[in-house]
N, C-alpha and C positions, 0 to 999 in steps of 0.2 A: 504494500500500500504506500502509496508516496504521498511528500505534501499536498500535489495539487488536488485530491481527496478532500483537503481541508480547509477548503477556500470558503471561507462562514461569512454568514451576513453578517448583520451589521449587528446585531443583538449578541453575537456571541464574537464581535471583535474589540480588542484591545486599547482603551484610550489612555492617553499620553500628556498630562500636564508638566512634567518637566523629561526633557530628550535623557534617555535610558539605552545605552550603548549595552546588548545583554553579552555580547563577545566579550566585554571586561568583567562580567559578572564571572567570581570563584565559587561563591557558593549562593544557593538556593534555599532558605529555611519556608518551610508551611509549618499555619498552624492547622487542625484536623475539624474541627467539626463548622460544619456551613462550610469548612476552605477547602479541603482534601475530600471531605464526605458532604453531601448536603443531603439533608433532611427534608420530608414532605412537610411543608412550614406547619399547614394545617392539624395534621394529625400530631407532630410532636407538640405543638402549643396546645391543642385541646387537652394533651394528656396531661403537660405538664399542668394547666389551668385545673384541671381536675384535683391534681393536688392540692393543688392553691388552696382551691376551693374546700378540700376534705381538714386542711387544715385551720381556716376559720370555723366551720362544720364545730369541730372539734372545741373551739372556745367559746361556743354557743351563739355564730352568729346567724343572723335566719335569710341563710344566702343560697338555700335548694334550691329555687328559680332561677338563679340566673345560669347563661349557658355561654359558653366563650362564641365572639364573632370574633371570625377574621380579616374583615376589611374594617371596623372601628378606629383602628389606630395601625399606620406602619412607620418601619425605622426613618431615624430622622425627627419626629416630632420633637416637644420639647412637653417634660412635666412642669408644668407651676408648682409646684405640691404647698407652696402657701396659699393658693387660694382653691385648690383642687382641679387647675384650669388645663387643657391641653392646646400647645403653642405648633404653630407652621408658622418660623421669621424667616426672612429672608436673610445673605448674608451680611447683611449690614446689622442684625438684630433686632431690626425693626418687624413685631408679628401682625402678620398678613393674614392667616385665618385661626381660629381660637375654638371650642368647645368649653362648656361647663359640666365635666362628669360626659357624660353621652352626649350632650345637648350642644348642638351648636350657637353660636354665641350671633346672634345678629353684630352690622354693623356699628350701630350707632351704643351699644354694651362695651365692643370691642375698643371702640375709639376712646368709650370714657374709661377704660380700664388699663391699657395701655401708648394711649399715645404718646404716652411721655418718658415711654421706658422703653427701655437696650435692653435686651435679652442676653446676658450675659453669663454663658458657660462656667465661669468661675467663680457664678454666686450658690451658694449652698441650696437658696430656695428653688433650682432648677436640676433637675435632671434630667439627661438627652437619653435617648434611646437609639446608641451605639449600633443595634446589634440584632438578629432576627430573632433572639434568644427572649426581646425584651417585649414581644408582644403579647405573650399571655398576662405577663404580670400590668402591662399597661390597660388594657384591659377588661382585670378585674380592679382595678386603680380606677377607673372612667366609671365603672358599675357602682362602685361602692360610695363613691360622689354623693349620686344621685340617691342611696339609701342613706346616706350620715344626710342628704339634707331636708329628709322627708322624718328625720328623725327616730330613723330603724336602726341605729347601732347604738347603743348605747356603751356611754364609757370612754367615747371616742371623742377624743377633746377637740380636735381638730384636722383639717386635709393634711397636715404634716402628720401629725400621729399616726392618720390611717395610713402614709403611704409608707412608714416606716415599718407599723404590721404588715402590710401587706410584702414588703422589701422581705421582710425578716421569715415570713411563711416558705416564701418562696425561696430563699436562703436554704430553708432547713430540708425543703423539697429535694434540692443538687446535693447537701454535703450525705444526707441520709443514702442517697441512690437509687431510690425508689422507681425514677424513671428512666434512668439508663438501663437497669435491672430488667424494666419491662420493653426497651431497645435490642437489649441483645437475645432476649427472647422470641422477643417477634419481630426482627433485622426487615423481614420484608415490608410489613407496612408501614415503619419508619424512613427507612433509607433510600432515596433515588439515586440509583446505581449507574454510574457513568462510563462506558467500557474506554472512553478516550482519556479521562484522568489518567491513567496510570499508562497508558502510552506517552501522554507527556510527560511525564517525570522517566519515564527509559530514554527518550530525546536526550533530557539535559543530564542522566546519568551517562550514555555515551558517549556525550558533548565534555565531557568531562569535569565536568560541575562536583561540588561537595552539595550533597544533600541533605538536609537536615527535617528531622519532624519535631516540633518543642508546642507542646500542648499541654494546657490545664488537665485536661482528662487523667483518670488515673490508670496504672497500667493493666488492669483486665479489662478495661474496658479499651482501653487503646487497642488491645492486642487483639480482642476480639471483632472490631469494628471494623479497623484495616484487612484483616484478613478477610471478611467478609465483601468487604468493599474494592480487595483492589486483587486477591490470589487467587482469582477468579479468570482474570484478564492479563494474565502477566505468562513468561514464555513459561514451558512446561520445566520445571524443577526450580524455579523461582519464586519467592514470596516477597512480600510486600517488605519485609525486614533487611534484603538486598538492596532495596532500592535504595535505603539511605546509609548513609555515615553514622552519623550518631541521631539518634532517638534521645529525645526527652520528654518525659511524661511528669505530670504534676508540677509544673512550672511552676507556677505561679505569677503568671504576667498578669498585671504590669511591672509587679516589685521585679521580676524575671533579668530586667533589663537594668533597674536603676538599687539593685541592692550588691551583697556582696555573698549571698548563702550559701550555705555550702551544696556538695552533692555528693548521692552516693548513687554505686552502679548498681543494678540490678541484673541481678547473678542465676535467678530460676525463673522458671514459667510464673509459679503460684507467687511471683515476686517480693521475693528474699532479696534483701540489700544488702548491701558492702561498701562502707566508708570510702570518700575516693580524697583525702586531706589534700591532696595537691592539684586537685582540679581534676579534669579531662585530660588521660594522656592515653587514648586508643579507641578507634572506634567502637561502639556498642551501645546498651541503650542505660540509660541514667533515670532517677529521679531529682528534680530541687534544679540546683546547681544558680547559674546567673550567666548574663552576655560573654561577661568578657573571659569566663574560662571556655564559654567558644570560639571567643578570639583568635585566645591564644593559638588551642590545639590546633586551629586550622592555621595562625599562621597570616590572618587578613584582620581588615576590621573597616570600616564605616562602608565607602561606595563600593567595594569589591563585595557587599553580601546582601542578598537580597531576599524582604520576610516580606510574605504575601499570606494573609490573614483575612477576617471579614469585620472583624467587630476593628469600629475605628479610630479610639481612644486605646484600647488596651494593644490590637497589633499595630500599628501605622504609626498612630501621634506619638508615644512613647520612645519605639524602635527608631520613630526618625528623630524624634526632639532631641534625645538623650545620645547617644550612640549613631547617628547620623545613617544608620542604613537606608539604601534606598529600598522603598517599602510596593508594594500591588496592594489591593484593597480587591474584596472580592462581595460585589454585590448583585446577587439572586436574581431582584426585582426588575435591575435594568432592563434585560429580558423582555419585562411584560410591558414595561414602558415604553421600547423601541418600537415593540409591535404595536401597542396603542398609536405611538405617533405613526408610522407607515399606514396602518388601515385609513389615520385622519387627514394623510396628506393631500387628499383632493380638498377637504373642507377648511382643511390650513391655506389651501392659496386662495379659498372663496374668502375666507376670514380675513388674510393678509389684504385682500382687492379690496373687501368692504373699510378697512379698518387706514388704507393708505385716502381713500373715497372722504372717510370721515376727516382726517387730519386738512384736508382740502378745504371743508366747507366750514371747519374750526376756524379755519383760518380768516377765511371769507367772512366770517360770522365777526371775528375780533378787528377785522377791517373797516366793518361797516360801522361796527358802535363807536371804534375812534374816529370816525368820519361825524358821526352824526355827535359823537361828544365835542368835536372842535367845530363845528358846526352852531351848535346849541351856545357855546361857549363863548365862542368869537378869539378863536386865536389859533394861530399857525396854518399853514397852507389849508386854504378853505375848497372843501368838496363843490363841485359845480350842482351837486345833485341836494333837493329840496330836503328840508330834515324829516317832511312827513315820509317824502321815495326811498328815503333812509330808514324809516321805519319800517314802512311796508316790506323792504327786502330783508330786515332783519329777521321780521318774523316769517316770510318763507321760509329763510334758511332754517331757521330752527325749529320750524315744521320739518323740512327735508331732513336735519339732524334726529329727530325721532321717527321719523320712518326708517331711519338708516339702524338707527339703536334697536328699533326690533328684529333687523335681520340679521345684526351682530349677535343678541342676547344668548338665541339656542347654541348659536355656535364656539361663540367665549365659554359657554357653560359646560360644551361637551369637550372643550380644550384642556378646561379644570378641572375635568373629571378622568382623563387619562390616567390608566395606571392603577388607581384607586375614586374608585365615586364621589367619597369623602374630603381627601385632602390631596387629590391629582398625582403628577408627577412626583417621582422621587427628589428630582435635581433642582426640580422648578420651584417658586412662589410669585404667583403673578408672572408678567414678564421676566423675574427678575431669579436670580439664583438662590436655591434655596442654602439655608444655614449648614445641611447637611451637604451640599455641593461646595460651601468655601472650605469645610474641613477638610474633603477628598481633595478640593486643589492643593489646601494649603500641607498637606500630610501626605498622602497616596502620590507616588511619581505617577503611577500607570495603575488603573481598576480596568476590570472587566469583571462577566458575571459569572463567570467558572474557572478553573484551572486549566481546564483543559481548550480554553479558547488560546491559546500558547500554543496549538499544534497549528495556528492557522502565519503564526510569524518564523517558529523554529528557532532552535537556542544563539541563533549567532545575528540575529536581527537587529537592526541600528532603531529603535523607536522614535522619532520625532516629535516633539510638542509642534501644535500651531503654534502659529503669530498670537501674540494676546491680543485679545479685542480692548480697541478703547472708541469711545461713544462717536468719536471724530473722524475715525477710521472711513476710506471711501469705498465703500463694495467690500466683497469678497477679498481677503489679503492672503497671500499665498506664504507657504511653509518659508521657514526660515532656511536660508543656506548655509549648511556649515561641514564640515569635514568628516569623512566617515570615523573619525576617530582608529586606535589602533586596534589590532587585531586580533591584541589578546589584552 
């Protein structure tokens, strides 16, 4: 089978915010769950929400009705958790569409509740939803809103308190294992199994690459997943444990990156450990450990290693803040997004005609009233045309502008709703970039929505960024010219 096999549209190719020379790339790190493996989003959030659920149950809350949705909330939103509120800002901070609990928040709530406030990531009363991990608990966070304010929990002081029980249920859901337990049980209706992943990681294993796996997960569950997921697909007398260098299970990222902890190797299947006091010195698989005793043993460190991850604070912002790697971001949804915009793209260039149509007769509109204001007025180059003929045009146009605003309305509304019904595009807010799109620029060199969209560029591929757009820009501006860089 050769590359040209794997010439993929546009939803499973590869985008480029800063140029990614992959020929200079030594080493490779994944991390495993959503990155290496992805999950049917639906079926593992239900399961996990079920916990959630089983564990309020538990402290007598009266939350049998409710039943997890899956398009309620997706990654990228923003928690208010001081006021119970859910945020879509753009990436200036500024929020663009809002819900209260389930309830969407009209306009004129929205404006008096934040238009005077930055949405800012590094205030405590917010948390982002990183991750596809964080949709069940968001969620039941939106549900519970709406019963703390009908006054059905009692005991519950306030949206911060709830979202901290609900933080902390769901805490105890992962560290217990309860649903990984019930993953590796029933692997088939959790797991969407991709036979090309693990052709691209034999690429950049014979490309010569150091491959690395360093994942939260703990090692039976590691071992059992991978195998299931990738020894399936891989040449006969090979396993998924060839494919890499060194394995590490139970990281702990983000500390992973920016502590000093120690590691120990792990020496049997039922994984038995073994002190490793002086770091990483041979391939194998580990628990614990930290970045730079992978530094070391390999021998590289910042732009030579590349960790390609899903969730966007703990693998990307971290690995690139701290440690300068260049980072991939791995996001699912684009996917659905891509194809939402391609099905739209006939009603995207009616929208574009009506909407270039509109800025035309805007115009026209703020032409005539300062004609007819320096008119009324008596100052500055005076209109030849009477102030009443000045009226009368005014209000045609602004008859014409609402005829025009109805034929925009359905069609702005189904642009907003791409992706998700609720809160649209992934990348989008408004025209404008959404809060989760400045992250992926400002962290992710290069995202796409699988790993294995990699078999469509090949390990020795020069990636280029566009041009950055600035508002001034004339047309279409074309890639930047620059040298293919060296060869290894």
């Amino acid at each position: 089978m050769s590359v040209n096999d794997h010439q993929l549209p546009p939803e499973r190719g590869i985008y480029c915010n800063r140029t990614l020379n992959l020929r200079s790339i030594k080493a490779v790190g994944y991390d495993m769950d959503y990155t290496l493996v992805h999950y049917r989003v639906d079926e593992w959030e239900r399961q996990a929400y079920g916990y959630i659920k089983r564990k309020l149950l538990a402290l007598g809350w009266p939350v049998e009705q409710l039943e997890f949705d899956p398009d309620l909330v997706i990654r990228g939103l923003t928690l208010d958790i001081e006021n119970g509120n859910i945020l879509k800002a753009n990436r200036f901070g500024y929020v663009k569409q809002a819900s209260h609990g389930t309830q969407p928040m009209d306009f004129s709530t929205q404006r008096a509740e934040y238009s005077r406030t930055f949405v800012d990531l590094a205030e405590e009363r917010y948390e982002f939803l990183n991750t596809l991990f964080s949709l069940s608990e968001a969620c039941m966070y939106a549900q519970l809103v709406d019963m703390l304010d009908d006054n059905q929990l009692p005991g519950v002081i306030g949206y911060s308190d709830l979202y901290r029980l609900v933080r902390a249920s769901t805490d105890e859901t992962h560290v217990e294992g309860e649903l990984k337990a019930d993953i590796t049980t029933d692997p088939d209706r959790y797991v969407a199994l991709n036979r090309e992943t693990p052709l691209a990681l034999l690429d950049q294993h014979h490309a010569g690459k150091k491959l690395l796996l360093i994942t939260n997960s703990e090692w039976g569950y590691t071992r059992s997943i991978m195998q299931y997921a990738f020894d399936e697909f891989l040449p006969e007398g090979m396993t998924w444990r060839d494919l890499f260098d060194v394995i590490i299970v139970s990281a702990r990222k983000p500390a992973f990156f920016s502590t000093n902890s120690p590691v120990f190797r792990v020496v049997t299947e039922e994984g038995l450990l073994e002190p490793c006091p002086k770091g990483i010195d041979s391939d194998g698989t580990f628990l614990g450990g930290n970045a730079r005793f992978v530094e070391a043993y390999l021998g590289l460190s910042g732009d030579e290693i590349l960790y390609v991850g899903d969730h966007v604070f703990t693998d990307v912002h971290v690995s690139k803040d701290i440690l300068r790697w260049r980072t991939a971001l791995i996001l699912r949804e684009l996917e659905t997004d891509l194809l939402g915009l391609a099905e739209f793209k006939n009603d995207q260039n009616q929208l574009s005609k009506l909407m270039a149509k509109k800025e035309e007769l805007e115009f026209r509109l703020a032409s005539l009233r300062l004609d007819a204001m320096r008119k009324k007025v008596g100052y500055g180059p005076q209109p030849v045309t009477s102030v009443k003929e000045l009226d009368n045009q005014v209000g045609k146009v602004r008859g014409n502008l609402a005829k025009l605003d109805q034929q925009i309305a359905p069609l702005a509304t189904a642009a907003g709703a791409i992706g998700n019904a609720r809160w649209g595009p992934l990348m989008r807010a408004g025209n404008d970039k959404s809060q989760l799109a400045r992250q992926v620029e400002r962290y992710a060199d290069i995202y796409m929505s699988r790993v294995s969209n990699f078999l469509s560029h090949t390990p020795f591929t020069y990636l280029r960024s566009r041009r950055g757009s600035l508002p001034h820009d004339p047309g279409d501006m074309p890639l930047v010219a620059d040298s293919a860089g060296p060869e290894e």
